[in-house]
C-alpha positions in Angstrom: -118.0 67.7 -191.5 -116.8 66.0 -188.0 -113.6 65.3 -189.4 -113.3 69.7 -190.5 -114.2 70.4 -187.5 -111.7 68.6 -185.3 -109.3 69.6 -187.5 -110.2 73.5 -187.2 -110.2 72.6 -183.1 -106.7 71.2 -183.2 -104.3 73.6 -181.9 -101.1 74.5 -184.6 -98.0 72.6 -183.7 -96.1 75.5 -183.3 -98.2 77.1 -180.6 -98.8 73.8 -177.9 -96.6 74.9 -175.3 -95.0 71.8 -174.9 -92.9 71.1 -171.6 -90.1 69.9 -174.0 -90.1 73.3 -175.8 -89.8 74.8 -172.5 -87.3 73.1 -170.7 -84.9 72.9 -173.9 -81.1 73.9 -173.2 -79.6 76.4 -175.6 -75.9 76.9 -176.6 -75.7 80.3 -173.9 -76.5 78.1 -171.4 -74.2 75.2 -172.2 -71.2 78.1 -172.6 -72.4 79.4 -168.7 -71.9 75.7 -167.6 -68.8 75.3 -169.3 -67.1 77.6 -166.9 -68.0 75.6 -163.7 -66.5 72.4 -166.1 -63.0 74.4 -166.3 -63.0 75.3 -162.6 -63.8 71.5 -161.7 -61.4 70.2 -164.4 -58.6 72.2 -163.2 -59.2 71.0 -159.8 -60.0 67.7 -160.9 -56.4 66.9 -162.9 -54.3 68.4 -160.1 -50.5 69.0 -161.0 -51.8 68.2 -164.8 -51.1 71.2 -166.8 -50.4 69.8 -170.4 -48.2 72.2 -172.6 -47.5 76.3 -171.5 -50.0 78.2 -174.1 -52.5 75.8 -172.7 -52.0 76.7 -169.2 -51.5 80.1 -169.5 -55.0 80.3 -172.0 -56.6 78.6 -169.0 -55.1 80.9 -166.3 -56.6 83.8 -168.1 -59.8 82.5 -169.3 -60.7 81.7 -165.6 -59.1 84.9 -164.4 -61.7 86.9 -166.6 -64.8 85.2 -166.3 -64.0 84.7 -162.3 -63.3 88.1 -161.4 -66.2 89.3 -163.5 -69.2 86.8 -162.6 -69.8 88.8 -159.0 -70.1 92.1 -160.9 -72.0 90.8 -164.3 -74.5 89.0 -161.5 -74.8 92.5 -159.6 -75.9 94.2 -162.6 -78.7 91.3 -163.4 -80.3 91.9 -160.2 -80.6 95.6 -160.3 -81.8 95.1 -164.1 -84.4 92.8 -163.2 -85.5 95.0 -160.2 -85.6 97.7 -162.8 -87.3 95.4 -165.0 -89.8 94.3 -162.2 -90.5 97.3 -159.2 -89.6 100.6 -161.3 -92.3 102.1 -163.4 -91.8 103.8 -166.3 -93.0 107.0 -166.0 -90.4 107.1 -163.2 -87.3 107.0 -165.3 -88.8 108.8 -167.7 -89.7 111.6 -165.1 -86.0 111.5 -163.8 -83.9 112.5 -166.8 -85.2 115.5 -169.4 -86.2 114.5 -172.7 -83.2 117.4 -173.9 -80.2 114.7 -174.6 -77.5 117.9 -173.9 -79.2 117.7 -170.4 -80.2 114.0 -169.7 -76.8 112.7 -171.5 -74.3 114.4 -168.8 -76.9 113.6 -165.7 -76.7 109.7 -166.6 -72.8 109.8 -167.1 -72.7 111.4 -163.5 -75.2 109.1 -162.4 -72.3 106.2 -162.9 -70.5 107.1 -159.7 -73.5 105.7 -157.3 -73.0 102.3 -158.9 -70.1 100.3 -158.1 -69.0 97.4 -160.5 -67.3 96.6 -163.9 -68.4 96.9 -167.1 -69.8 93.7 -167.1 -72.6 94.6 -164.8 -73.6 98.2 -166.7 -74.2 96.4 -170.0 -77.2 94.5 -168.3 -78.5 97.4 -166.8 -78.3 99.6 -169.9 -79.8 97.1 -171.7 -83.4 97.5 -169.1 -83.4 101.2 -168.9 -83.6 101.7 -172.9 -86.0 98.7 -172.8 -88.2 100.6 -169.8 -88.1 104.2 -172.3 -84.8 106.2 -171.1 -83.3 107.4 -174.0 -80.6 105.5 -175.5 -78.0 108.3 -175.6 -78.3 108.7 -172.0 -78.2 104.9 -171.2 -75.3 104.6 -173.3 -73.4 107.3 -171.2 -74.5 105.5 -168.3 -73.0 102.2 -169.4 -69.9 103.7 -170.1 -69.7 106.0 -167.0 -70.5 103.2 -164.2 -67.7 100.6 -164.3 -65.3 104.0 -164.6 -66.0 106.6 -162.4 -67.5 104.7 -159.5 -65.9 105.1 -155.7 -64.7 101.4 -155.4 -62.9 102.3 -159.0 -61.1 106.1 -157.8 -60.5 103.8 -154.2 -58.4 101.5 -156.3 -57.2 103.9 -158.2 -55.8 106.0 -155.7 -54.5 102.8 -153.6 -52.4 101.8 -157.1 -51.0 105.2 -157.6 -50.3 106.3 -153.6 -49.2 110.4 -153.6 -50.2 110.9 -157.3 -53.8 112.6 -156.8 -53.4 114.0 -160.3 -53.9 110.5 -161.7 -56.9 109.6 -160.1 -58.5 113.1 -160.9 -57.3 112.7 -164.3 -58.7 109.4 -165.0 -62.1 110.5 -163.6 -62.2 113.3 -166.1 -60.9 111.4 -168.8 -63.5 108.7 -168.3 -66.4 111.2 -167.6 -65.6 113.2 -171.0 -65.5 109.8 -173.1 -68.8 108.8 -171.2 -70.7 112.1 -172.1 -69.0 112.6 -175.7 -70.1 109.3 -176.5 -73.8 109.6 -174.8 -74.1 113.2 -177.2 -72.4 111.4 -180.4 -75.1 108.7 -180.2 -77.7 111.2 -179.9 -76.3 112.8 -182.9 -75.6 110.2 -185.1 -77.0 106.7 -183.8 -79.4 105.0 -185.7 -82.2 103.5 -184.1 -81.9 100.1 -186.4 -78.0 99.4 -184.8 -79.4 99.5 -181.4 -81.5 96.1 -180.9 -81.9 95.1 -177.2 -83.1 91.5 -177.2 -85.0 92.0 -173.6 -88.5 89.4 -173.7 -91.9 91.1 -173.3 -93.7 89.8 -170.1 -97.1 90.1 -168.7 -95.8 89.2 -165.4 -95.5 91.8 -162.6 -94.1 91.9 -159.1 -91.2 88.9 -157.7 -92.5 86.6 -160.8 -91.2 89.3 -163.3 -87.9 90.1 -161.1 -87.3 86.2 -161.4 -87.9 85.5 -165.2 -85.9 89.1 -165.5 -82.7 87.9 -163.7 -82.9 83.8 -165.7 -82.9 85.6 -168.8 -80.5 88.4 -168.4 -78.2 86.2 -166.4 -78.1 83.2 -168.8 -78.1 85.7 -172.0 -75.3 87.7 -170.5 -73.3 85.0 -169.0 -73.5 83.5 -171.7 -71.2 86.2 -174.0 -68.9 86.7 -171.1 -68.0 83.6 -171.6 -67.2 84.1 -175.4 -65.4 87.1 -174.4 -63.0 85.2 -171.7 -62.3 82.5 -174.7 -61.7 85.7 -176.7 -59.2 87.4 -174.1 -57.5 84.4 -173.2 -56.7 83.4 -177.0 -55.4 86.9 -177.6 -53.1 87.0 -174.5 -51.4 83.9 -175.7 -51.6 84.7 -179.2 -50.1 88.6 -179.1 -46.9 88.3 -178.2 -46.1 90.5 -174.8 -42.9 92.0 -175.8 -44.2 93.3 -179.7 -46.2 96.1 -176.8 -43.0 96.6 -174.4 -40.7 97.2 -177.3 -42.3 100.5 -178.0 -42.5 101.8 -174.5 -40.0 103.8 -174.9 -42.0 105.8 -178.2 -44.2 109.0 -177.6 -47.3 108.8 -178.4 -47.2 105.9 -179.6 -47.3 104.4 -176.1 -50.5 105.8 -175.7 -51.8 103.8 -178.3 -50.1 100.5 -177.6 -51.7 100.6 -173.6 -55.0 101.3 -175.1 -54.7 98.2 -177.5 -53.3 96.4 -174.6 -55.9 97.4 -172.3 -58.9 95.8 -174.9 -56.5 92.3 -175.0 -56.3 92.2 -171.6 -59.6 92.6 -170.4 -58.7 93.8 -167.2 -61.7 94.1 -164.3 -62.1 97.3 -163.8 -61.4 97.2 -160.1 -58.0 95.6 -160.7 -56.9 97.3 -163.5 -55.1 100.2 -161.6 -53.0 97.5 -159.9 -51.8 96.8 -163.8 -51.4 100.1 -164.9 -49.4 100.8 -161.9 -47.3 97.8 -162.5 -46.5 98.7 -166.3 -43.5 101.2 -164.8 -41.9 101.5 -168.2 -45.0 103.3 -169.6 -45.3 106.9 -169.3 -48.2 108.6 -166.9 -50.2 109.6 -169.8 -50.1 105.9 -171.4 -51.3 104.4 -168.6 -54.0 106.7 -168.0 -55.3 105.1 -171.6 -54.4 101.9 -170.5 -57.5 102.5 -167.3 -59.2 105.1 -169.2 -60.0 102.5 -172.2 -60.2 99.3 -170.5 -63.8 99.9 -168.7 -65.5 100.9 -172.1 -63.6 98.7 -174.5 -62.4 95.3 -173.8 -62.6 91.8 -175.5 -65.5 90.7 -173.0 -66.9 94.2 -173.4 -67.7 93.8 -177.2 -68.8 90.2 -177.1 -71.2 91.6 -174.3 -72.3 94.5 -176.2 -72.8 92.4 -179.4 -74.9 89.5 -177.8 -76.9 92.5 -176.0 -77.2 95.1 -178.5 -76.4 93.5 -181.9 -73.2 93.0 -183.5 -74.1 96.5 -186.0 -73.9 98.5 -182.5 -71.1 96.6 -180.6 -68.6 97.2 -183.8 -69.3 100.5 -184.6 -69.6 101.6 -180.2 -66.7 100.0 -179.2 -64.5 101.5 -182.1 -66.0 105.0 -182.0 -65.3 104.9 -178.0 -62.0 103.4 -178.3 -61.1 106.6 -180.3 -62.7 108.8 -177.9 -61.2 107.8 -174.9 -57.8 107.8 -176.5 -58.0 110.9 -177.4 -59.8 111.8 -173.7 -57.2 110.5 -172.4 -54.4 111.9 -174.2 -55.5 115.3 -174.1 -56.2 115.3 -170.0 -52.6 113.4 -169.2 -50.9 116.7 -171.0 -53.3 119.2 -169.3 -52.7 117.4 -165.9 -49.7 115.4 -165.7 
């Protein structure tokens, strides 16, 4: 009877919160680490490069993850402040339940929010999880790294005495925001959506805290798979098999839009590209800036680890053809 009853007392092995259990490493955090190991390695070895495809595949792994660390860690903090200090009646009191009104209010609510696209995901991510309406969170993902003032800055910096351009890539970017935001209201199943953010009892700083580890190391994480991703497909796609068909209508259109996604361009920076890509006509490289913010190889690998990999294939290719045709259709009404 003893023996019965000290077995019914012992606690199941799988719910002892052991300090091991805890404290265990997992492979997102090993892939965050591993860009601190390239940035010392590089420094480390010195004038060692070892062959071209390897230098140039570190160049650009670095270059993405670098520039977009600042931004993706921006976005963590206001999601776990979100997370932690904004009630949810709040942002449920602050966009109407109609999507046809919430949807266009949240893609205008993306120019009060500087950053890239690696900081909206994040953020997105917290509002659904706090009850704002997918659609609208959605348009607000896609909105913010595109229509923000440090973006049109930029923008109009790259393309000095061309106004046109940076008017028409804010309404490019705004329609494919909003389109997409009503689409997904429309069509989007509930069961392709999965945010992966933990339930917490904790309230106040202790919630902001365990809000910014997790989002942080989940996030940071897929970036890193997305840099490995970019980089491999820089070195791997040939650069001339896109400047060959410069020269084609249309079709140039399409090749800066794929070229964007390869790239994986910062947001911030990627005017400075487009502007450099001279060959291209106005209309292509209005793609090439209008798709790059909502659809890029860091992007999907973002979206995937965030949202599922049944949401990340089927957003990114429905916005891709969206914000082609966005932009297509605004470069021949406005330049």
């Amino acid at each position: 009877m003893a023996d019965e009853i000290a077995v019914q007392a012992r606690p199941h092995p799988a719910a002892e919160p052991t300090g091991r259990a805890r404290r265990r490493i997992g492979s997102l955090q090993v892939l965050v680490a591993g860009i601190l190991a390239v940035l010392v390695g590089r420094h480390v070895l010195g004038d060692w490069t070892g062959p071209a495809w390897l230098e140039a595949w570190g160049a650009v792994f670095v270059a993405v993850c670098v520039q977009a660390l600042p931004f993706l860690l921006l976005g963590v903090v206001l999601s776990a402040a979100i997370a932690a200090f904004v009630p949810a009646r709040l942002l449920e009191r602050a966009l109407p339940r109609n999507p046809l009104l919430a949807v266009p209010i949240a893609g205008a609510a993306g120019v009060v929010l500087p950053g890239c696209e690696c900081a909206s995901v994040p953020v997105a991510e917290r509002l659904i999880a706090r009850g704002v309406a997918p659609a609208a969170a959605l348009a607000f993902l896609l909105s913010s790294p595109a229509v923000n003032p440090v973006v049109l800055v930029a923008t109009a910096v790259a393309f000095r005495g061309q106004p046109e351009l940076v008017a028409a890539r804010f309404l490019a970017s705004l329609a494919t925001a909003v389109v997409m935001g009503l689409l997904w209201a429309r069509f989007g199943r509930p069961e392709w959506l999965r945010p992966r953010v933990p339930s917490s009892d904790r309230t106040g700083w202790a919630a902001f805290r365990g809000s910014l580890e997790h989002d942080f190391l989940h996030a940071g994480g897929f970036l890193v798979i997305g840099g490995m991703t970019a980089a491999t497909l820089n070195v791997a796609v040939p650069r001339d098999l896109f400047t060959g068909l410069a020269g084609l209508p249309g079709v140039d259109v399409l090749v800066l839009a794929l070229l964007a996604v390869l790239l994986a361009v910062c947001s911030e920076a990627d005017a400075f590209v487009a502007a450099g890509l001279s060959g291209f006509s106005p209309t292509a490289r209005l793609a090439f800036m209008v798709v790059g913010p909502m659809v890029d190889a860091k992007l999907i690998a973002l979206q995937a680890g965030t949202f599922g990999r049944a949401f990340a294939w089927r957003f990114s290719a429905a916005t891709f053809t969206v914000a082609v045709t966005a932009a297509a259709l605004t470069g021949w009404w406005l330049l």
